[in-house]
N, C-alpha and C positions, 0 to 999 in steps of 0.2 A: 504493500500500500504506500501511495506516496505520501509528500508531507501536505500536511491541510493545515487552512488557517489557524485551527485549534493550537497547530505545534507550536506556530511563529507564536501566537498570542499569550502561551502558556512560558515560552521563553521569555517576552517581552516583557511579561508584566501587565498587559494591558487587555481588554477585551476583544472577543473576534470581530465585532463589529468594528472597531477600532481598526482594527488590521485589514479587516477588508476595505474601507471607505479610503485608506492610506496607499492600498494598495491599489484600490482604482482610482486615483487623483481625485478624490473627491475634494473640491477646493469649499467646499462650505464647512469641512470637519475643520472645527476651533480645538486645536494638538497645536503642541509646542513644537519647534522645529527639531531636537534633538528626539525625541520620543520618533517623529516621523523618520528621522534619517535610522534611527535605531531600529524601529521594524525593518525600513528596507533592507538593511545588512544584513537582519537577520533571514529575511526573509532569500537575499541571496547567498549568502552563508549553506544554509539549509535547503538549497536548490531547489526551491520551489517554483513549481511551473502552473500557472495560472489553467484554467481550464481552457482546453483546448476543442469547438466546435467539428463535427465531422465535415462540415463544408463551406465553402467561404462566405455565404451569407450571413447577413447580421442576424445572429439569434434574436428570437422573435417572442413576445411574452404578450399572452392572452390575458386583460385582466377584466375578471367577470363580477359585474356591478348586479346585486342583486335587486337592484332598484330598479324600475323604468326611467328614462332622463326626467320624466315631469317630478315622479317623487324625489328623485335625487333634488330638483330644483328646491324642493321643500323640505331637505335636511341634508342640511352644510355640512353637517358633521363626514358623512359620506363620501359626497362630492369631493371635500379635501384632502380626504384619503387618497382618491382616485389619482388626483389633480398630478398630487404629490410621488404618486409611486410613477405617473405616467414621467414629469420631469429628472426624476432623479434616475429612472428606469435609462432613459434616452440619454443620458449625460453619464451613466455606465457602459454604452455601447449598444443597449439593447433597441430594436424597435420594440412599437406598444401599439397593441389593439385593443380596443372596449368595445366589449358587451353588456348591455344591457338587458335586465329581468333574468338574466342564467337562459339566455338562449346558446347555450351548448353548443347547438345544430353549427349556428355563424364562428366556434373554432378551427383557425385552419388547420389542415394536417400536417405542415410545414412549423408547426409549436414548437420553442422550445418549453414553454414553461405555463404555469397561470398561477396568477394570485387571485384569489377570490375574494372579495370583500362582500362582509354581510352573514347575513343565516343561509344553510344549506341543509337538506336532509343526506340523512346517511344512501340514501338513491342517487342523489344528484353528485356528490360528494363518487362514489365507486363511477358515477359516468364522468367524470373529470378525468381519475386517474388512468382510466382505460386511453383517455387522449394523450395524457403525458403521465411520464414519471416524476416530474418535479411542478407537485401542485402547495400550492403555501394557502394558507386560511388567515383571511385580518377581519377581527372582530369575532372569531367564531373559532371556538375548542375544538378542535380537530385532530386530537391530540391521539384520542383512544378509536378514531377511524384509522390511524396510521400514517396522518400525513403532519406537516409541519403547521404550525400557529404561530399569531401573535393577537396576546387579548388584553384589557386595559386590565387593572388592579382593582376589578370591587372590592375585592373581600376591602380592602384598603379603604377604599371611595365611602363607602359604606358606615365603616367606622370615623371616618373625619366627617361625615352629615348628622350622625345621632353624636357623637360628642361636642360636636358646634349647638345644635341643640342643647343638648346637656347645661352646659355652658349657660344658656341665656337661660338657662332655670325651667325650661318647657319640658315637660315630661310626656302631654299631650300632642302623637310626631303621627302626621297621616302618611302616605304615599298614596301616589298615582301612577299607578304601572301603564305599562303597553304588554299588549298578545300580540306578541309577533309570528306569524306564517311565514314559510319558505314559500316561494311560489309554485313548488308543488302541493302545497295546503298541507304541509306537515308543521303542527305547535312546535314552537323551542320557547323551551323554559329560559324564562330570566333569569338571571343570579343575582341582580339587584335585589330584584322580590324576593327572593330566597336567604340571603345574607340578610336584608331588612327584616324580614319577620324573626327569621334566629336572633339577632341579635337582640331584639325588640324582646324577644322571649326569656333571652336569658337577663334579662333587666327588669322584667315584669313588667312591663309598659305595653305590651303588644294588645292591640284592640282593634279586633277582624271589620267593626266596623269605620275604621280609616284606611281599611284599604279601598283603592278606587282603579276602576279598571278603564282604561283608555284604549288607544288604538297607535299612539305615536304620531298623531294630527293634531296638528293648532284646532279643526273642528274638535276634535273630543274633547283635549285638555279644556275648551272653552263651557262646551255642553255637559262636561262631566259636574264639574265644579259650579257650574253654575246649580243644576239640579244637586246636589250633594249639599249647598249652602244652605237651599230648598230646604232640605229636609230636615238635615241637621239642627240650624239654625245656630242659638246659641252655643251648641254644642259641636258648632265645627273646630276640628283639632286648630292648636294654635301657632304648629309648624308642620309646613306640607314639604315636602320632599317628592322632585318629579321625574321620572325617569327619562324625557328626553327633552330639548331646548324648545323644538315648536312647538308641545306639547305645556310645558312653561309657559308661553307666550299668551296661550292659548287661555290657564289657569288664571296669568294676571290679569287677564282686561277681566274678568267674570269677576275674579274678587274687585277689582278697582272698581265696574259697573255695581255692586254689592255696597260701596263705601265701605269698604275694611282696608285698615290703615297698616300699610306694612312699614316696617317690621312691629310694629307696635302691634296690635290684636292675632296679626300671622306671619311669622320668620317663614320663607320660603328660599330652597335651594334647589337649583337643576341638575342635568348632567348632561356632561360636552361638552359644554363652555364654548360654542359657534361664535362669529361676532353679531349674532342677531342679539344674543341677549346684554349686550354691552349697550345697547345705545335706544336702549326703552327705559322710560321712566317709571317707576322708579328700575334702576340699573339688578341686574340679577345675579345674587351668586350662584355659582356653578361651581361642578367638580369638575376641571380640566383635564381631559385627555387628551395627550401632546400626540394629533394627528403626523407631526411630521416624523415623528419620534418610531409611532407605529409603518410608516412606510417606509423609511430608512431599515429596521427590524426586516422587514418582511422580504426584501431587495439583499441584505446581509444572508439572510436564510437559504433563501436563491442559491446566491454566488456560490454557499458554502457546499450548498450540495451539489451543482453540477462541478467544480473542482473533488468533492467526494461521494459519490451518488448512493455507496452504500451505510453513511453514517444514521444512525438510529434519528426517529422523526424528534423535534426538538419542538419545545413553548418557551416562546416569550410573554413576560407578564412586565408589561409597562407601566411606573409608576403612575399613578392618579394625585392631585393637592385639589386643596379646593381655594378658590378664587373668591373672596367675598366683596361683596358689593353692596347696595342699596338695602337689599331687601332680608339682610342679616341685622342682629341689633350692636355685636362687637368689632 
């Protein structure tokens, strides 16, 4: 076997990502200059030969948006993802193609690769790898189908939104989830929801009636919220927690049309951190996921396998902070 990034990076001192982005001139990687000259030494040192295509053409990477383009339009969060792995993709050598909603069908046979962004079922998922051997999953656990990931830090994210609550003394924490379907109409379970209610439980705080189920649309987050104020009334929770940003969006104008005063009567925090929610009033905290973060990951994972094609499938778990803003009270 020859040498793989792993070696350079475990001589180095530094991480594979690291070694890769140095080793493909990526000029946006902020490394000091000796740290960079130091990989490359080591890396010719240790005769390492970059992976070699079987024909002269520019390898070619399919990345399948599980979006249609209208819903991408209406969640940044994705879109950026895309944006980001198509730029950084094409500035490592690769060409990039997009698909849209997992039409499969529109992969060339001339693949070298595909990143999938988004939810997939385990059907869609074994029709990927039947096209190529080197399929990478962002946003989506892929871990225990066999193929490569990179997913944000709930468990993480999760713990920084109930202890920011915590914090402003609110012990009353609703959530507003999304049901998300592959567009083969197969459910994936959230982990938000799932870390949310655990954690809620092992706190004693958890009350089946603050959970609220959406759709991942500025309509729901609006409609849900609104009827839920309906009913509740006084006894709507006094921090909402929402799991995605247009769906946020969507929550504040309902409470704002309600006259509830945030953060005062309801601390409310997102998640994504888009720039949609930066520049509504009042301003939104979010938990950020560093989109660029996740595609750089995903493009590393790439390179590392087609330079090693038989190393074991690998997850990346990207850290998560949360971004406070307006609509927190600290």
């Amino acid at each position: 076997m020859g040498v793989t990034l792993k070696d350079i990076a475990k001589k180095a001192g530094v991480s594979i990502a690291t070694v890769s982005r140095i080793l493909n001139k990526d000029l946006t990687l902020s490394v000091n200059e000796q740290t960079r000259l130091r990989v490359e030494q080591i890396a010719r040192d240790l005769n390492y030969k970059k992976h070699l295509f079987s024909t002269n053409k520019t390898p070619k990477i399919a990345i399948i948006q599980w979006y249609s383009p209208s819903q991408e339009l209406d969640d940044l969060y994705y879109m950026s993802i895309r944006l980001r792995i198509e730029k950084l993709g094409q500035s490592r050598g690769f060409e990039t193609i997009s698909i849209y909603q997992n039409h499969i069908d529109q992969v060339p046979e001339d693949i070298t690769a595909i990143i999938a962004i988004g939810k997939f079922s385990t059907q869609q998922a074994q029709k990927m790898n039947k096209l190529s051997q080197n399929v990478i999953f962002v946003d989506f656990d892929s871990l225990n189908l066999g193929n490569d990931c990179v997913v944000p830090d709930f468990d993480n994210a999760i713990k920084l939104v109930i202890n920011e609550f915590d914090s402003e003394g609110i012990k009353d924490i609703g959530f507003l989830a999304g049901c998300e379907k592959t567009t083969d109409n197969k459910e994936v379970s959230d982990l938000r929801r799932l870390y949310f209610e655990g954690y809620l439980r092992e706190k004693d705080q958890y009350n089946p009636d603050f959970v609220f189920q959406g759709d991942y649309s500025w309509k729901s987050g609006y409609d849900t919220i609104k009827k839920e104020l309906e009913v509740l009334k006084d006894k709507f929770p006094h921090a909402l927690f929402v799991a995605n940003d247009p769906m946020a969006l969507g929550a504040l104008k309902a409470l704002r049309e309600a006259d509830i005063n945030l953060p005062r009567r309801v601390s409310l925090i997102s998640f994504n951190d888009t720039a949609s929610v930066k520049y509504v009033f009042p301003a939104i905290s979010s938990i950020h996921v560093p989109r660029d973060e996740m595609a750089q990951n995903a493009l590393d994972i790439l390179q590392e396998r087609l330079a090693n094609p038989h190393k074991k499938p690998s997850k990346i778990v990207v850290r998560t902070w949360l971004n406070k803003r307006e609509t927190t009270k600290n």
